[in-house]
PAKOL-639118 format. One record per residue: residue number from 0; chain; residue in three letters; x negated, y, z of N, C-alpha, C in turn. Coordinates in nm, 4 decimals, m for minus. Example, Ala and Ser with C-alpha at 12.3 -4.5 7.8 and 13.67 -1.06 7.14 Angstrom:
BEGIN
<pt n="0" chain="A" res="ALA" n_px="m1.3190" n_py="m0.5690" n_pz="0.7800" ca_px="m1.2300" ca_py="m0.4500" ca_pz="0.7800" c_px="m1.3200" c_py="m0.3300" c_pz="0.7800"/>
<pt n="1" chain="A" res="SER" n_px="m1.2850" n_py="m0.2250" n_pz="0.7080" ca_px="m1.3670" ca_py="m0.1060" ca_pz="0.7140" c_px="m1.2900" c_py="0.0030" c_pz="0.7870"/>
***
This chain:
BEGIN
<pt n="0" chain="A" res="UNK" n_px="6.1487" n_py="5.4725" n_pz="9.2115" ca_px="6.2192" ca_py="5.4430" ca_pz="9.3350" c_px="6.3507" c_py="5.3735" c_pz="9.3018"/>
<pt n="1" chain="A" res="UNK" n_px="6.3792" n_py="5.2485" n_pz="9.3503" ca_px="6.5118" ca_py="5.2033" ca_pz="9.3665" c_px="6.6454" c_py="5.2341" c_pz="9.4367"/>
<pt n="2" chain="A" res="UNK" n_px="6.7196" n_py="5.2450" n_pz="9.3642" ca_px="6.8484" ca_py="5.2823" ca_pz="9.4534" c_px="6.9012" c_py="5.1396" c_pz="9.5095"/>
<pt n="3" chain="A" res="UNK" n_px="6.9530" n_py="5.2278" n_pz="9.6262" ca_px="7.0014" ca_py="5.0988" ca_pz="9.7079" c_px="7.1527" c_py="5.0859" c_pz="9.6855"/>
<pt n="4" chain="A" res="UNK" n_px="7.1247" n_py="4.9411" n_pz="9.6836" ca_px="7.3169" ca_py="4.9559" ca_pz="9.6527" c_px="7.3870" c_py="4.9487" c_pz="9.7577"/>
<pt n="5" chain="A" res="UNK" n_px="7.5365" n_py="4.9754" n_pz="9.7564" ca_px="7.6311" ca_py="4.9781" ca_pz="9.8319" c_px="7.7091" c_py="4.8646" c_pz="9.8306"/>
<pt n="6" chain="A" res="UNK" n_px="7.7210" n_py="4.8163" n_pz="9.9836" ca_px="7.7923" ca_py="4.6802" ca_pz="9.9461" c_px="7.8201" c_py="4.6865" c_pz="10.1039"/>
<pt n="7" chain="A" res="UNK" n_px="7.9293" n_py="4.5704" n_pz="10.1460" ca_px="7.9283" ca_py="4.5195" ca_pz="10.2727" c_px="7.8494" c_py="4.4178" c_pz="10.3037"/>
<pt n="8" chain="A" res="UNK" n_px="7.7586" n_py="4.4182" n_pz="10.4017" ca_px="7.7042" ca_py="4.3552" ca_pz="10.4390" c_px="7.7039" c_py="4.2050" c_pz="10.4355"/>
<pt n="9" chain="A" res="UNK" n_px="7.6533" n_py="4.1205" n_pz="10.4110" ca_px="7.6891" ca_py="3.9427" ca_pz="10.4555" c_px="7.7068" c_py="3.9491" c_pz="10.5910"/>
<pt n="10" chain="A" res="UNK" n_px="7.5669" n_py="3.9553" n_pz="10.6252" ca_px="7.6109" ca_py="3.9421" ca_pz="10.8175" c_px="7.7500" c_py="3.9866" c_pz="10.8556"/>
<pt n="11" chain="A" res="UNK" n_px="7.7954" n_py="4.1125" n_pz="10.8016" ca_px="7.9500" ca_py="4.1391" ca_pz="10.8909" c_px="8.0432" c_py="4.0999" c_pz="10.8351"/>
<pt n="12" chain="A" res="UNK" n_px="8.0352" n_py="4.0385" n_pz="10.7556" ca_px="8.1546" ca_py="3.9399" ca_pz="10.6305" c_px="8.2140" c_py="3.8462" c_pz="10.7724"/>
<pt n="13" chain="A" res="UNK" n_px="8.3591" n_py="3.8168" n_pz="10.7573" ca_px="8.4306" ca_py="3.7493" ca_pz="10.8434" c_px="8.3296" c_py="3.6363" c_pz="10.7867"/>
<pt n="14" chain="A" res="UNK" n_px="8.3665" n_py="3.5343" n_pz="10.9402" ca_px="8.2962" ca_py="3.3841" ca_pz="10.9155" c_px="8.4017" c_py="3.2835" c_pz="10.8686"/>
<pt n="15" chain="A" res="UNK" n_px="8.5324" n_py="3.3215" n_pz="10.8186" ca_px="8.6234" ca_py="3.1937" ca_pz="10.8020" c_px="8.6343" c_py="3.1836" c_pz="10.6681"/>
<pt n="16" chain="A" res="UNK" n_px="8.5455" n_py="3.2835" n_pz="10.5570" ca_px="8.5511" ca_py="3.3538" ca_pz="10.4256" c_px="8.4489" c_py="3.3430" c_pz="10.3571"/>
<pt n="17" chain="A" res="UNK" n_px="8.3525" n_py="3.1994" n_pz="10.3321" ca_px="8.2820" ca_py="3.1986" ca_pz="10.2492" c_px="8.3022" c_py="3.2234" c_pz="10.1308"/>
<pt n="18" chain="A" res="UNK" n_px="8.3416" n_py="3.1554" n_pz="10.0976" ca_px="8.3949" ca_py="3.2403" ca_pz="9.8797" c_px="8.3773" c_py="3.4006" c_pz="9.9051"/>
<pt n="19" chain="A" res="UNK" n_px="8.4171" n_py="3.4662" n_pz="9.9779" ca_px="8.4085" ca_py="3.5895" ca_pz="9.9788" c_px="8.2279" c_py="3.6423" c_pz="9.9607"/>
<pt n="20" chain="A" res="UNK" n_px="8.1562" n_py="3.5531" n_pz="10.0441" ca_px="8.0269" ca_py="3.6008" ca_pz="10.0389" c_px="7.9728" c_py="3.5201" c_pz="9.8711"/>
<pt n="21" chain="A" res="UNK" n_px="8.0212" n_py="3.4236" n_pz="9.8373" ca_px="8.0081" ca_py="3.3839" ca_pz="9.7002" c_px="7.9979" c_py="3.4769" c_pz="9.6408"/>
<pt n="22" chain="A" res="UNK" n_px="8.1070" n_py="3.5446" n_pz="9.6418" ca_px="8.1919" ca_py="3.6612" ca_pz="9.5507" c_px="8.0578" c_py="3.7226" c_pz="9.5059"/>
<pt n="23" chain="A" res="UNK" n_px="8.0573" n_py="3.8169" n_pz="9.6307" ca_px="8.0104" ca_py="3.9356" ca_pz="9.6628" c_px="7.8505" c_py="3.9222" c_pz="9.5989"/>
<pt n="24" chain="A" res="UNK" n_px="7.7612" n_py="3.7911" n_pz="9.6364" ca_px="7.6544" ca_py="3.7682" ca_pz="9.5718" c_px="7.6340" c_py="3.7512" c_pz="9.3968"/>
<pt n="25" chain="A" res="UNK" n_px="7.7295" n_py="3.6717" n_pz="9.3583" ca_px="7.7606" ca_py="3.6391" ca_pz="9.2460" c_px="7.8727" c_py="3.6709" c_pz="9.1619"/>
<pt n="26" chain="A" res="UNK" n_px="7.9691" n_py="3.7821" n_pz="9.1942" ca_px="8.0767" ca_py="3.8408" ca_pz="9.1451" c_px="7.9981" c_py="3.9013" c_pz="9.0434"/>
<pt n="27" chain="A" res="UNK" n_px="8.1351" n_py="3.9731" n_pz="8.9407" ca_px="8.0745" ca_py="4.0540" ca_pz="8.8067" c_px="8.0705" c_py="3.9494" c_pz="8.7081"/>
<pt n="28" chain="A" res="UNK" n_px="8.0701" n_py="4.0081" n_pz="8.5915" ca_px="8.1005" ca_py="3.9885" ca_pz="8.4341" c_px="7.9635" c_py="3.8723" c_pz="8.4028"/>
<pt n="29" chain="A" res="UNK" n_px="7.8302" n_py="3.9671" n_pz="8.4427" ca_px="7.7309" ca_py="3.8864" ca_pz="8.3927" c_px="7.6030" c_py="3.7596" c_pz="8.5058"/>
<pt n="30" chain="A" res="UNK" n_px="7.6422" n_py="3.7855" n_pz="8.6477" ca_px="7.5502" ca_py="3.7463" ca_pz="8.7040" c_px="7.5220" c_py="3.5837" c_pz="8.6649"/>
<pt n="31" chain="A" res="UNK" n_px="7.6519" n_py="3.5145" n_pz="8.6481" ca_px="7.6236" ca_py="3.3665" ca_pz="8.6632" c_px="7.5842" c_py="3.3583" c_pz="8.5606"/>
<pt n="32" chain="A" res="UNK" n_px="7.6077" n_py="3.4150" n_pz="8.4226" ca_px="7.5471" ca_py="3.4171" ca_pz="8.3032" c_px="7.3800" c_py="3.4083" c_pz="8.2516"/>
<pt n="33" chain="A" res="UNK" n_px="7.3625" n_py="3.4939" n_pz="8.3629" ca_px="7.2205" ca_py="3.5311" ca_pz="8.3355" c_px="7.1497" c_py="3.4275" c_pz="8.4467"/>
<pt n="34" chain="A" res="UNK" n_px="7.2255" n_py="3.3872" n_pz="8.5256" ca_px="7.1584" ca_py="3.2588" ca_pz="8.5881" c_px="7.1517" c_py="3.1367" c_pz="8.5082"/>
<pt n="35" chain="A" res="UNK" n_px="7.2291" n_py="3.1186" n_pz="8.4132" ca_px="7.2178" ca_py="3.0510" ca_pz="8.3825" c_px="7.0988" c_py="3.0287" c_pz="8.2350"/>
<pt n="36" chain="A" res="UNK" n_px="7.1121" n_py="3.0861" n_pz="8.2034" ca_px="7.0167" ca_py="3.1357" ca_pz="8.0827" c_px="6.8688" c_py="3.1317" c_pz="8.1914"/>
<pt n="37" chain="A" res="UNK" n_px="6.8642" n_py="3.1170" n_pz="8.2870" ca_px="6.7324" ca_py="3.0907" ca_pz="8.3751" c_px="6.7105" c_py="2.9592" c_pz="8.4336"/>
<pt n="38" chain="A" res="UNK" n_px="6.7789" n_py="2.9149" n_pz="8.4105" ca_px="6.8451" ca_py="2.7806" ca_pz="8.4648" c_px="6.7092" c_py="2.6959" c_pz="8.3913"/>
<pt n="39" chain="A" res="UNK" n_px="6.7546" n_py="2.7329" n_pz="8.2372" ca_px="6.6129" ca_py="2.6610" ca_pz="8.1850" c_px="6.4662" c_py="2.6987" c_pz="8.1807"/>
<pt n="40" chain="A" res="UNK" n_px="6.4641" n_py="2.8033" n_pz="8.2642" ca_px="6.2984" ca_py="2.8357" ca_pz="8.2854" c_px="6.3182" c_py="2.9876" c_pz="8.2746"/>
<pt n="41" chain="A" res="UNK" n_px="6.1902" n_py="3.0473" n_pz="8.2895" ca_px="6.1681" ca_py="3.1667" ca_pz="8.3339" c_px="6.1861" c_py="3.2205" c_pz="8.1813"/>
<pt n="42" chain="A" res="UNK" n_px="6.2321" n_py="3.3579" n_pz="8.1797" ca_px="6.2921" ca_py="3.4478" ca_pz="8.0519" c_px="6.1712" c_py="3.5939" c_pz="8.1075"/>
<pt n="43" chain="A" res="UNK" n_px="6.1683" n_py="3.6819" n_pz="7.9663" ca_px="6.1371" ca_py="3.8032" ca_pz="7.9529" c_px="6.2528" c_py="3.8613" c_pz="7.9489"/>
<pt n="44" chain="A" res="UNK" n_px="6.2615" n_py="3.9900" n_pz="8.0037" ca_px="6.4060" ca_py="4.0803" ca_pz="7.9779" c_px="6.4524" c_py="4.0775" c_pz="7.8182"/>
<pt n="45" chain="A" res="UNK" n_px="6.3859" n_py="4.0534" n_pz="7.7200" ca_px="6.4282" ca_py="4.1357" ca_pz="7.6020" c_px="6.4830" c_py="4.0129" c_pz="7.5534"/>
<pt n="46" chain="A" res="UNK" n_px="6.4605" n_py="3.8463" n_pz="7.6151" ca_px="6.5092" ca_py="3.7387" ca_pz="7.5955" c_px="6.6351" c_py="3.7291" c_pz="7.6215"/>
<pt n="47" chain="A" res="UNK" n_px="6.6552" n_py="3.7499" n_pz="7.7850" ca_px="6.7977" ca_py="3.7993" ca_pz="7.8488" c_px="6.8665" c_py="3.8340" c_pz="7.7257"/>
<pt n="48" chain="A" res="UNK" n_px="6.8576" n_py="4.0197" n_pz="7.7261" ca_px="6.8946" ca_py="4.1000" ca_pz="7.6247" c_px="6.9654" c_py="4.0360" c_pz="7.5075"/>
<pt n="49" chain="A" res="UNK" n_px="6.8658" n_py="3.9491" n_pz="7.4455" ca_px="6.9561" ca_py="3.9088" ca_pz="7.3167" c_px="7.0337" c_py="3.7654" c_pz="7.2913"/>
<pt n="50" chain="A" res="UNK" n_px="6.9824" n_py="3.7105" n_pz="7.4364" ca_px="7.0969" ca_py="3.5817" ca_pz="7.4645" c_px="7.2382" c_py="3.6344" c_pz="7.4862"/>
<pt n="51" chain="A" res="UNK" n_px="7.2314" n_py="3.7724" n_pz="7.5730" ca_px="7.3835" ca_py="3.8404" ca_pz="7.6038" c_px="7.4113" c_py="3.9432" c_pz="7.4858"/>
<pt n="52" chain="A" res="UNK" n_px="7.4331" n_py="3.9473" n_pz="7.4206" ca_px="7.4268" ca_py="4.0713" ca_pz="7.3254" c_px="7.5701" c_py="4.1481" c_pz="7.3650"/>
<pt n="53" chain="A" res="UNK" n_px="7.6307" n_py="4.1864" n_pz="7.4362" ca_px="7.7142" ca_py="4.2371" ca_pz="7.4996" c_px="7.6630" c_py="4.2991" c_pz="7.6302"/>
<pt n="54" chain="A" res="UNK" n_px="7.5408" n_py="4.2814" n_pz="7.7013" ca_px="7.5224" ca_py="4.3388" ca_pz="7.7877" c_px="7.4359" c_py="4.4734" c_pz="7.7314"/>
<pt n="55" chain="A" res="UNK" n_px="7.4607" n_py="4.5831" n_pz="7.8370" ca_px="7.3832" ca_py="4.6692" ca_pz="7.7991" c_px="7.2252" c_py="4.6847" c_pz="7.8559"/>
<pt n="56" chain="A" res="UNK" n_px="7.1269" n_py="4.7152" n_pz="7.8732" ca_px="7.0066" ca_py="4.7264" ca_pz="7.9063" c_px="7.0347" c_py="4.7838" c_pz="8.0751"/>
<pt n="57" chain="A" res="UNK" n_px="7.1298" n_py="4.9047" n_pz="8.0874" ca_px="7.1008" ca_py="4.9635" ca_pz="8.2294" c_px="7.1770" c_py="4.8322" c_pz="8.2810"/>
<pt n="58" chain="A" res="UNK" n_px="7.2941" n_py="4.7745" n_pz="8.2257" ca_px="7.4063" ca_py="4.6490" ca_pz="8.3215" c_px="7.3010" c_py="4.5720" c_pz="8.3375"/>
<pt n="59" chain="A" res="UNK" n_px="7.2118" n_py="4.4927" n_pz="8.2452" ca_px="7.1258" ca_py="4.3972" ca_pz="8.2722" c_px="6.9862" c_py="4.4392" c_pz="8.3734"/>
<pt n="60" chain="A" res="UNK" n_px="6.9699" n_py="4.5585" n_pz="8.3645" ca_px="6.8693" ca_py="4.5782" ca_pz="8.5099" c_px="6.8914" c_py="4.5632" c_pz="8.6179"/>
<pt n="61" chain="A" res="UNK" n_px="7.0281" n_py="4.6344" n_pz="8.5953" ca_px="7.0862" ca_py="4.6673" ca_pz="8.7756" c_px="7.1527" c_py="4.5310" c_pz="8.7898"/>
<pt n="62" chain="A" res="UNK" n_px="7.1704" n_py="4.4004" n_pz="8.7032" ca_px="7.2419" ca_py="4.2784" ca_pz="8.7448" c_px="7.0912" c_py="4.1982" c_pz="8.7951"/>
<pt n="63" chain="A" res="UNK" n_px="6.9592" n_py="4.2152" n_pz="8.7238" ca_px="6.8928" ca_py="4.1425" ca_pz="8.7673" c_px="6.8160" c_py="4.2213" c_pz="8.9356"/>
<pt n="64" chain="A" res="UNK" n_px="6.8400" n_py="4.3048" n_pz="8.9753" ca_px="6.7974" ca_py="4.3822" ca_pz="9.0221" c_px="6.8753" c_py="4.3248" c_pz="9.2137"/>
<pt n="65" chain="A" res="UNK" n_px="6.9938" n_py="4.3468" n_pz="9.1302" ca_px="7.0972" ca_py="4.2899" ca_pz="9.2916" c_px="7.0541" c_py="4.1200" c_pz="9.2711"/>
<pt n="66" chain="A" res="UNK" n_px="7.0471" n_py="4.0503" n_pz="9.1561" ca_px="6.9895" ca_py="3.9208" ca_pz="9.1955" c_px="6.8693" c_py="3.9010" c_pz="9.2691"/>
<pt n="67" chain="A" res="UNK" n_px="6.7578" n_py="4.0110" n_pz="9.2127" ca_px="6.6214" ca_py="3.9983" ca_pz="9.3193" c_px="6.6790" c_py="4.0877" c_pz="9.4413"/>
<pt n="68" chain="A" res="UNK" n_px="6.7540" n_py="4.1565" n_pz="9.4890" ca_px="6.7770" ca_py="4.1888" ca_pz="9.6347" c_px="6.8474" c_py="4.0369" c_pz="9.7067"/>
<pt n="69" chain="A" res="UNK" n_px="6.9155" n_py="3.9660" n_pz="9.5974" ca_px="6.9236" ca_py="3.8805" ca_pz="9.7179" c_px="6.9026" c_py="3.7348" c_pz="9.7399"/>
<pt n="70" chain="A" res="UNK" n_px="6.7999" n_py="3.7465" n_pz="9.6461" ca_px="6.6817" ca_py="3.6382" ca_pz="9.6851" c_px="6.6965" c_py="3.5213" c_pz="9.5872"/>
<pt n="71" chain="A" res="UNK" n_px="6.8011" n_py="3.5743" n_pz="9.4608" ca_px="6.8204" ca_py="3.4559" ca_pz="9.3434" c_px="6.7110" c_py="3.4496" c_pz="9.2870"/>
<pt n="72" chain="A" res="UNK" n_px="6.6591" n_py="3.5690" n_pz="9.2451" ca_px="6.5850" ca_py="3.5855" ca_pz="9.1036" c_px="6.4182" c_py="3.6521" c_pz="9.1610"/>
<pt n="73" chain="A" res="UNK" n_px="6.3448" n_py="3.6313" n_pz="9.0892" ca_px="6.2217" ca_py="3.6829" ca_pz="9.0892" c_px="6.1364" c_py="3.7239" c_pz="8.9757"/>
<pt n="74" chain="A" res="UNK" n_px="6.0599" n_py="3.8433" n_pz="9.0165" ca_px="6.0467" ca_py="3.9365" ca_pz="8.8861" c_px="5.9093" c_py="3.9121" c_pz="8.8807"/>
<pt n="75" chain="A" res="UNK" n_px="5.8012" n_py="3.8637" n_pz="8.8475" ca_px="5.6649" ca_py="3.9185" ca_pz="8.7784" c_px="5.6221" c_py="4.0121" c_pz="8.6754"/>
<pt n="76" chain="A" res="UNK" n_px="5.5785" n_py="4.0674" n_pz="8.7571" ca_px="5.4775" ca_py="4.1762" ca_pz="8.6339" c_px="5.2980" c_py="4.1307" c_pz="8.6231"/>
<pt n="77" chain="A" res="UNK" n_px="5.2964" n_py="4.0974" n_pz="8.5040" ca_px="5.1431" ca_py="4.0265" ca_pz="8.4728" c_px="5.1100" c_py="4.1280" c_pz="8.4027"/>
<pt n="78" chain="A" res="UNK" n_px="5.0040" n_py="4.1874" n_pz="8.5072" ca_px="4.8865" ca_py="4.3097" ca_pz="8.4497" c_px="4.8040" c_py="4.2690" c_pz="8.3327"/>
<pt n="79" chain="A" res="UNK" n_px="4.8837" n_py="4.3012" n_pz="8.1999" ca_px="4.8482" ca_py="4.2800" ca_pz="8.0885" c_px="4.8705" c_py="4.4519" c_pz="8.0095"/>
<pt n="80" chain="A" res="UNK" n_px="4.8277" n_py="4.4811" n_pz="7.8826" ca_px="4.8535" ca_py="4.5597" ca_pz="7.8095" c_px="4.9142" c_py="4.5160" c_pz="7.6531"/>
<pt n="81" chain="A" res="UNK" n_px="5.0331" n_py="4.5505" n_pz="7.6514" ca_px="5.1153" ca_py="4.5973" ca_pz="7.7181" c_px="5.1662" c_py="4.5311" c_pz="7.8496"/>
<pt n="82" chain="A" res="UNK" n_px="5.2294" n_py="4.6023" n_pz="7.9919" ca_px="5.2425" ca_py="4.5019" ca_pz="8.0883" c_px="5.3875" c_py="4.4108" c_pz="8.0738"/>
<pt n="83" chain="A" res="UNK" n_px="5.4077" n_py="4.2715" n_pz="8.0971" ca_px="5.4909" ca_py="4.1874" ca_pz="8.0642" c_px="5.5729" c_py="4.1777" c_pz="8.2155"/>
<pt n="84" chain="A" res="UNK" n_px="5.6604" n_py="4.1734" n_pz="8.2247" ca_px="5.7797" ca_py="4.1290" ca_pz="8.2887" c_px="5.8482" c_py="4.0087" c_pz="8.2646"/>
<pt n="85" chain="A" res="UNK" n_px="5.8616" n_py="3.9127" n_pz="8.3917" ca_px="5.9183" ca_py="3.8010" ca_pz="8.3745" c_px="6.0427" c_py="3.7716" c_pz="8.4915"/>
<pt n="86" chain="A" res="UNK" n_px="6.0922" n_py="3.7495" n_pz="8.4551" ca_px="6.2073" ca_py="3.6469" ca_pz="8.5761" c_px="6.2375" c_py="3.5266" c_pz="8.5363"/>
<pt n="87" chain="A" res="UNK" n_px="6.2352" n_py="3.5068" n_pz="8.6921" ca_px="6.3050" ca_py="3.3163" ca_pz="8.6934" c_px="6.3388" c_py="3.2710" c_pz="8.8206"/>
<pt n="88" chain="A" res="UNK" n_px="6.4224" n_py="3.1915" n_pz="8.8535" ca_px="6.4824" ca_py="3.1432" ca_pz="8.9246" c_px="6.4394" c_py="3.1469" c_pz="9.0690"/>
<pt n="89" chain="A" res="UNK" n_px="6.4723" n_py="3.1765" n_pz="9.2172" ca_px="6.3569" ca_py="3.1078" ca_pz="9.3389" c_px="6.4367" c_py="2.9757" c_pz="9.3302"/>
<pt n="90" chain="A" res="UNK" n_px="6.4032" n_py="2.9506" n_pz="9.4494" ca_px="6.4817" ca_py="2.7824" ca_pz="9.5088" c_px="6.5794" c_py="2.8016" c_pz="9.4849"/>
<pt n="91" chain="A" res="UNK" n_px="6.6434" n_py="2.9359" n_pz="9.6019" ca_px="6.7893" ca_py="2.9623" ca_pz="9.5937" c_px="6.8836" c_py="2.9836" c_pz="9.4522"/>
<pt n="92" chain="A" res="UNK" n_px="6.8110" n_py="3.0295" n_pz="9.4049" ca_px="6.8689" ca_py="3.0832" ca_pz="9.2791" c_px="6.9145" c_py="2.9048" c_pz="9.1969"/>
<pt n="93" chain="A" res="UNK" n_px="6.7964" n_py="2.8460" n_pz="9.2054" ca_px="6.7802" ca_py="2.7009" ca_pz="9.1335" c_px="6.9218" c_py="2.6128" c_pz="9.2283"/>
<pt n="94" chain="A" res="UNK" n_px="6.9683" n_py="2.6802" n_pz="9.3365" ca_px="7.0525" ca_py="2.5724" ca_pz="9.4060" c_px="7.2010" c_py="2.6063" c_pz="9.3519"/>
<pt n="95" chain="A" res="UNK" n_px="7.2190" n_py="2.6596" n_pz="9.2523" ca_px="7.3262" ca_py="2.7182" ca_pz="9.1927" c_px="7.3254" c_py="2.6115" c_pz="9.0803"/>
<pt n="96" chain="A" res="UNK" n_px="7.2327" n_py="2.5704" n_pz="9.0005" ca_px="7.2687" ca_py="2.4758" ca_pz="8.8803" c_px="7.3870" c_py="2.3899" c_pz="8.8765"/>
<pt n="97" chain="A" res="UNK" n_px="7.3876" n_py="2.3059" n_pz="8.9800" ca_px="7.5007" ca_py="2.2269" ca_pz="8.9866" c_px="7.6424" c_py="2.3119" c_pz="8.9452"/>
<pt n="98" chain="A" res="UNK" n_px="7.6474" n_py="2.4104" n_pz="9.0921" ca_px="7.8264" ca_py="2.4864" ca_pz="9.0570" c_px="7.7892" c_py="2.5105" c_pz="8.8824"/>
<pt n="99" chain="A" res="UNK" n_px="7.6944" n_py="2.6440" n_pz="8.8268" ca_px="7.6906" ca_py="2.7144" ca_pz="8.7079" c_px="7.7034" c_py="2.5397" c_pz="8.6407"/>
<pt n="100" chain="A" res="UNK" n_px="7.6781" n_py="2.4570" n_pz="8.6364" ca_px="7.6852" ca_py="2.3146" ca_pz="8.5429" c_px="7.8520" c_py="2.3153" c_pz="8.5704"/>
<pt n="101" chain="A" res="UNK" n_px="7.9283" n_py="2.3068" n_pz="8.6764" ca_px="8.0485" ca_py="2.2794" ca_pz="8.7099" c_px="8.1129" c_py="2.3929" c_pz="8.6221"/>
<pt n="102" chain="A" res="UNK" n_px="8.1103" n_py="2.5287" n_pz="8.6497" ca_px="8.1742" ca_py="2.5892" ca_pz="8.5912" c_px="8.1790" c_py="2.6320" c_pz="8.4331"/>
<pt n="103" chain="A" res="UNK" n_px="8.0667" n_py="2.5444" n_pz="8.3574" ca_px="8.0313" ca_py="2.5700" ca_pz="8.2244" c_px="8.1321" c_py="2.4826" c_pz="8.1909"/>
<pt n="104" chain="A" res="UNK" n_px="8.1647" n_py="2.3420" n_pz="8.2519" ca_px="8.2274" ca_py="2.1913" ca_pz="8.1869" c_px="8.3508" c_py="2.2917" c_pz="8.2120"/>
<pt n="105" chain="A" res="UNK" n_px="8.3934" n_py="2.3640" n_pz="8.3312" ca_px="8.5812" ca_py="2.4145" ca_pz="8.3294" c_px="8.5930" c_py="2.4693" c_pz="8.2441"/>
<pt n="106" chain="A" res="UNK" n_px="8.4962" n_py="2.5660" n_pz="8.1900" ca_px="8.5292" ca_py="2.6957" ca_pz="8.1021" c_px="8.5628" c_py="2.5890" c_pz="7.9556"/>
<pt n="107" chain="A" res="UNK" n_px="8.4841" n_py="2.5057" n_pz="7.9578" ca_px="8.4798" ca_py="2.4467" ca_pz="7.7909" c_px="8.6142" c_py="2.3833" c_pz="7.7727"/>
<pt n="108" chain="A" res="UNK" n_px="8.6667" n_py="2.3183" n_pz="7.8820" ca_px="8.7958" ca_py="2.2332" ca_pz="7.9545" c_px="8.9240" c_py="2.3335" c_pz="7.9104"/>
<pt n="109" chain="A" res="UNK" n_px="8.8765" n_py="2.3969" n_pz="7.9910" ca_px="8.9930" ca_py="2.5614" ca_pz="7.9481" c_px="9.0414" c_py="2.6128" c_pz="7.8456"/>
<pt n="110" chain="A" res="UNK" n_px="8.9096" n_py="2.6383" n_pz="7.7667" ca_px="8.8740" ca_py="2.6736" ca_pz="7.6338" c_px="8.9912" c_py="2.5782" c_pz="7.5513"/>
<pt n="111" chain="A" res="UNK" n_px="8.9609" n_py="2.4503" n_pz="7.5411" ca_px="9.0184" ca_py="2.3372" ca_pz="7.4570" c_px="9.1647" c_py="2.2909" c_pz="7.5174"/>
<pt n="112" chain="A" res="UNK" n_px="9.1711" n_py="2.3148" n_pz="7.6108" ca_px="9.3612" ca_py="2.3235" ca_pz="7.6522" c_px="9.3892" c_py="2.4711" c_pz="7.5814"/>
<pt n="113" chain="A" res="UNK" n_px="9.3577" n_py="2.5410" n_pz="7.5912" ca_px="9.4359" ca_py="2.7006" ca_pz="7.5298" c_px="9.4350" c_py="2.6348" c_pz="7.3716"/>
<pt n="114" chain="A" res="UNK" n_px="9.3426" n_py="2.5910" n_pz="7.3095" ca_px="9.3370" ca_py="2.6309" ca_pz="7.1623" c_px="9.4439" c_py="2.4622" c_pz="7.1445"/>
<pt n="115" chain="A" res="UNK" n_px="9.4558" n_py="2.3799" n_pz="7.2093" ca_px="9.5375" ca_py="2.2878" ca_pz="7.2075" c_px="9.6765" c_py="2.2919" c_pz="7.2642"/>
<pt n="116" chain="A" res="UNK" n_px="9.7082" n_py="2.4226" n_pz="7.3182" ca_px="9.8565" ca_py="2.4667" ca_pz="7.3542" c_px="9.8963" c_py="2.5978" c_pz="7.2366"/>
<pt n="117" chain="A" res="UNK" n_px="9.7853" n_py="2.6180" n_pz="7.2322" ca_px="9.8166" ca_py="2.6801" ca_pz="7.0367" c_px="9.8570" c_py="2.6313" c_pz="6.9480"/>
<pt n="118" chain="A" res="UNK" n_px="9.7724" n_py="2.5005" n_pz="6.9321" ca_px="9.8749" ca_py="2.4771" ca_pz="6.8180" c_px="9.9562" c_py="2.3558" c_pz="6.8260"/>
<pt n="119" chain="A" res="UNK" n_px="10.0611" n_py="2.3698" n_pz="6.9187" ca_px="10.1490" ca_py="2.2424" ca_pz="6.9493" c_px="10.2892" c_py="2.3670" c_pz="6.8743"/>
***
């Protein structure tokens, strides 16, 4: 059985406050991360797992978990022995590439002004 998470609603989110519903979908340490690592095609969890090696196993369930509640991510289970688990992207999830592309070029941008105000 899944626990349901606790959150405020989208629907009752003020309407003048999109970023806020950004947030709230995609807030946290690892979500855009792990979107992105899907970005190039569908992953097994244990793939995830060792692309992040900082995440822990329960953080990475319960991150892919609120991504399939809200309609980023999608999980297959292929009735195999042993049974396999997959995720990958829906549409929605895929309509994120661009920003996650935008925010990979700032971070690298960022990255190289800090280590270039270092050593001035």
């Amino acid at each position: 059985m899944r626990k349901v998470r606790i959150r405020e609603r989208i629907e009752e989110m003020a309407d003048h406050c999109d970023v806020e519903v950004a947030l709230v979908v995609l807030g946290g340490k690892w979500k855009l991360l792990i979107l992105k690592y899907l970005l190039t095609g569908p992953r097994r969890f244990g793939e995830l797992r060792r692309a992040m090696p900082g995440i822990t196993q329960r953080m990475l369930t319960r991150q892919l978990r609120e991504l399939e509640d809200d309609g980023l991510v999608e999980r297959t289970v292929f009735a195999e022995s042993p049974p396999r688990t997959q995720y990958a992207l829906t549409g929605t999830g895929d309509s994120l590439s661009t920003l996650i592309g935008d925010l990979d070029k700032w971070g690298r941008w960022y990255r190289e002004r800090l280590e270039n105000s270092a050593e001035s």
